[in-house]
N, C-alpha and C positions, 0 to 999 in steps of 0.2 A: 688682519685682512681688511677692514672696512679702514683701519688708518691707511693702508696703501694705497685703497680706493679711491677715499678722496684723494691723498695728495696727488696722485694719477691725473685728477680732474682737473688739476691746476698747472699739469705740466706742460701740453702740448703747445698753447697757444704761446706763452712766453719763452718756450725753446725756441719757438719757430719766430719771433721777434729777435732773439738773443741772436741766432741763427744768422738772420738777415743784416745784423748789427756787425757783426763777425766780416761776414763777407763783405758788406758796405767800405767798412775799416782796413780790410785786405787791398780791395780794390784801389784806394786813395793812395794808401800806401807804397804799390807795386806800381801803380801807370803813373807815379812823381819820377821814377827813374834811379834812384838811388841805388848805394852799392847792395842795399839791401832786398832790394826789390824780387830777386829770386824766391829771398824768404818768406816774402809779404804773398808771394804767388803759391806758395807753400801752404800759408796759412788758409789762405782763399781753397785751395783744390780741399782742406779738412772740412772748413765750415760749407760749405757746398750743397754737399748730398744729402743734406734733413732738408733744408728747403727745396730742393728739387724733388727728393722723394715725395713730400708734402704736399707740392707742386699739383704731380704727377697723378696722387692718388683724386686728388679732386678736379681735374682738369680732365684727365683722362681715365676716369673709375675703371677697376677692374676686380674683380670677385678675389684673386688673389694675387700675391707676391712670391716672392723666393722669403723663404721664412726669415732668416737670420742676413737676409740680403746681404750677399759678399761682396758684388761688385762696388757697392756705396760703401762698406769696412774696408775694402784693398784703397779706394780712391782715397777717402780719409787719412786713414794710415798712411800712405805715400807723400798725400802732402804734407802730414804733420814731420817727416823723417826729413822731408826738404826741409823743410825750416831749422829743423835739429842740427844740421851736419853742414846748414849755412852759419848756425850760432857758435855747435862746436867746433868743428872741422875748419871750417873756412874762416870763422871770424870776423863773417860779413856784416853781419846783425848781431843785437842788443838778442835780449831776453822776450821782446814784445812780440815777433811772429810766432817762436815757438809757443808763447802762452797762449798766442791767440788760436793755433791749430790746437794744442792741446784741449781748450774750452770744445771748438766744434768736433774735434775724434769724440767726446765726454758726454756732450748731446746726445750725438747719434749713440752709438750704445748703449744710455738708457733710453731711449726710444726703442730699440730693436731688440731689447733682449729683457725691458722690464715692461714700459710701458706698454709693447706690443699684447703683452701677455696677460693671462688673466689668474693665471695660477688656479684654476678652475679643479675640482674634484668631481669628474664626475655622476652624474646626479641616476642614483637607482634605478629611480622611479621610469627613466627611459631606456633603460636596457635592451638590446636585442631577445626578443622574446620575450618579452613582458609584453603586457597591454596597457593600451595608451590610459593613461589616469583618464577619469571625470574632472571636466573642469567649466568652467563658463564663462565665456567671453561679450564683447558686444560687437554687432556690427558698427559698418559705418552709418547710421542712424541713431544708434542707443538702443539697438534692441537688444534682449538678451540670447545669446548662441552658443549650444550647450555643444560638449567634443562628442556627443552621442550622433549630432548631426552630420560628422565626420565620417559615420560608419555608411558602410552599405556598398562599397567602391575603393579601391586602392587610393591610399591620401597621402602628400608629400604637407608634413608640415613643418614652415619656415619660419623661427621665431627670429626676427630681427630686431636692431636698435632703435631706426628712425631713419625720417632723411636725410639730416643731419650728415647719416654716415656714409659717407663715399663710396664705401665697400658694398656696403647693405645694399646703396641702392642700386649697384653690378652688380650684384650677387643675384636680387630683382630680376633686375632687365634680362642676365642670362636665363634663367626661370620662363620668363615671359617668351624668349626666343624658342626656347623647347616645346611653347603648345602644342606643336600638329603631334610632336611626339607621344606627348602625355594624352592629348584627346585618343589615340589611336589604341594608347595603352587604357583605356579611360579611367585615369587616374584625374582623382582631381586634388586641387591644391590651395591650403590654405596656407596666408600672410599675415604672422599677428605681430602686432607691435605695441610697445606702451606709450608712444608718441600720440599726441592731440588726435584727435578723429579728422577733424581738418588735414591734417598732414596724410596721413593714408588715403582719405579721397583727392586729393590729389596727386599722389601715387597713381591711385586705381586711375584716374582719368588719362593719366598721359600714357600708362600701357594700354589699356582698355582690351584687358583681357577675361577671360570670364574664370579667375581666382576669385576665393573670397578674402577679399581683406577685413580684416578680423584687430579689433582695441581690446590692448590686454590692460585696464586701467587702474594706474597704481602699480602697475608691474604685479597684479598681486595673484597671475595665473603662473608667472616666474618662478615667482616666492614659492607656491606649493610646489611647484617643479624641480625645485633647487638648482634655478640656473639665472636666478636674479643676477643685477650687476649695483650694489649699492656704490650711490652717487658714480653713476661710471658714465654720463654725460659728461663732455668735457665743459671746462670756463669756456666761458665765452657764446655758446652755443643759444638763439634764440628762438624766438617761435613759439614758449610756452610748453617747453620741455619742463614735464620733473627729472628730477635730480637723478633717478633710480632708472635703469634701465633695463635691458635682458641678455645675456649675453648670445652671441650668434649659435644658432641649435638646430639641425636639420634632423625631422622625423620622417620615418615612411614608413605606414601601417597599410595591412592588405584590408581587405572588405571588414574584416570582422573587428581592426582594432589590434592587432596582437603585429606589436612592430619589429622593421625587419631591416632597419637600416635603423641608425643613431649617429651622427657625429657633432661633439660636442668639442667643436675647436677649441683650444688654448690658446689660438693667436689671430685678434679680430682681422689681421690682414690675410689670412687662410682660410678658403672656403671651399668647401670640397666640391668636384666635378660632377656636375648633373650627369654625364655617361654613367658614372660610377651606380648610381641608384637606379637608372633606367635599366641599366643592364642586370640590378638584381632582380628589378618588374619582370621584365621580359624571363629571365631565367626561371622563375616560377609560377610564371603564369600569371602576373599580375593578382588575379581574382583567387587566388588558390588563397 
């Protein structure tokens, strides 16, 4: 697991070069005009959809996806089929578009069906009906903030990656849009991350909401958690990230701590529906 990890770490950024490489190469290729050019438009409509997808998720963040995204697998797949049946069938083209579709269909599917994924077991210790472990955090200051101060009130708690991650920080922002909900419910809601403390205050500054954002440092409230992500920052990533992250984990415990929602996604581009847990608040009374 921790060898998947890392290589995980090193995959996004140079797919997503490879990627753009791909389509660069399709492009040149298809608007020269040649007999081939169908196939070259073939190869372009494969390599595509990881840098769009990529695109998308950073340009315009959103908490989640379609899991195993079909619409980017049908578009790949179709262009890679042009290019095939311009190679075989038709006899328009060489070997070079379909290998070049074949690279970008190769991308995107481990993107979407390995790297997306955490292969995640689990972790006991947050079970529905359990109570919420002891553990101790810091604020954004360096103070220490024990999960005891969590009790007293219905609490959503969000362990995220960082800013870094596009998801995380929609995941955030939808959070942030739900307050009048959550004050009503008075539920409150902590934000813990193992990112810089710098990075979370300025989180907290641009929603300026009154969550606590909470440094899990070292990731090592994770670790006891069993929902660590060893080395699951990717390459590339700056700001004075360590290497080790947490993977995405949404708690909701009532007054007393004894929690009552858990999900521990397997796919950091899935994030479950705030409806989903307000509507357990409300069904039980929040404070019950």
């Amino acid at each position: 697991m921790a060898v998947s990890r890392k290589s995980k770490s090193y995959f996004v950024l140079p797919a997503l070069l490879v990627s753009i490489a791909l389509c660069a190469l399709s492009s040149w290729y298809a608007l020269r005009g040649d007999n081939d050019r169908f196939a070259w438009w073939g190869a372009l409509a494969a390599a595509l959809p990881l840098p769009l997808l990529l695109a998308r998720l950073r340009l315009a963040p959103r908490a989640r996806t379609a899991e195993n995204e079909p619409l980017a697998l049908l578009v790949s797949a179709g262009g890679a089929l042009l290019a095939a049946w311009e190679w075989l069938v038709e006899g328009s083209a060489g070997w070079g578009p379909p290998a070049t579709a074949a690279a970008g269909v190769a991308l995107l599917v481990v993107y979407v069906f390995w790297y997306s994924r955490f292969a995640r077991m689990p972790s006991g210790k947050l079970d529905v009906g359990g109570t919420l472990p002891e553990f101790e955090l810091e604020s954004l200051h360096g103070n220490p903030v024990s999960s005891r101060e969590l009790l007293g009130k219905p609490c959503v708690v969000l362990f995220y990656r960082g800013n870094w991650c596009a998801v995380c920080r929609a995941q955030v922002a939808e959070l942030a849009a739900r307050r009048a909900d959550l004050d009503r419910l008075g539920v409150g809601v902590a934000l813990v991350s193992p990112q810089p403390p710098e990075a979370s205050r300025a989180l907290a500054a641009f929603h300026d909401v009154p969550f606590r954002f909470l440094v899990d440092r070292g990731a090592r409230v994770a670790r006891h958690l069993g929902i660590a992500a060893s080395s699951g920052v990717p390459f590339g990533v700056r700001g004075g990230y360590d290497p080790d992250t947490v993977m995405p984990t949404v708690v909701v415990t009532n007054a007393q701590g004894r929690i009552l929602y858990s999900d521990q996604t397997d796919n950091y581009r899935v994030r479950p529906e705030p409806d989903i847990y307000l509507a357990l608040l409300r069904r039980t009374g929040a404070m019950a």
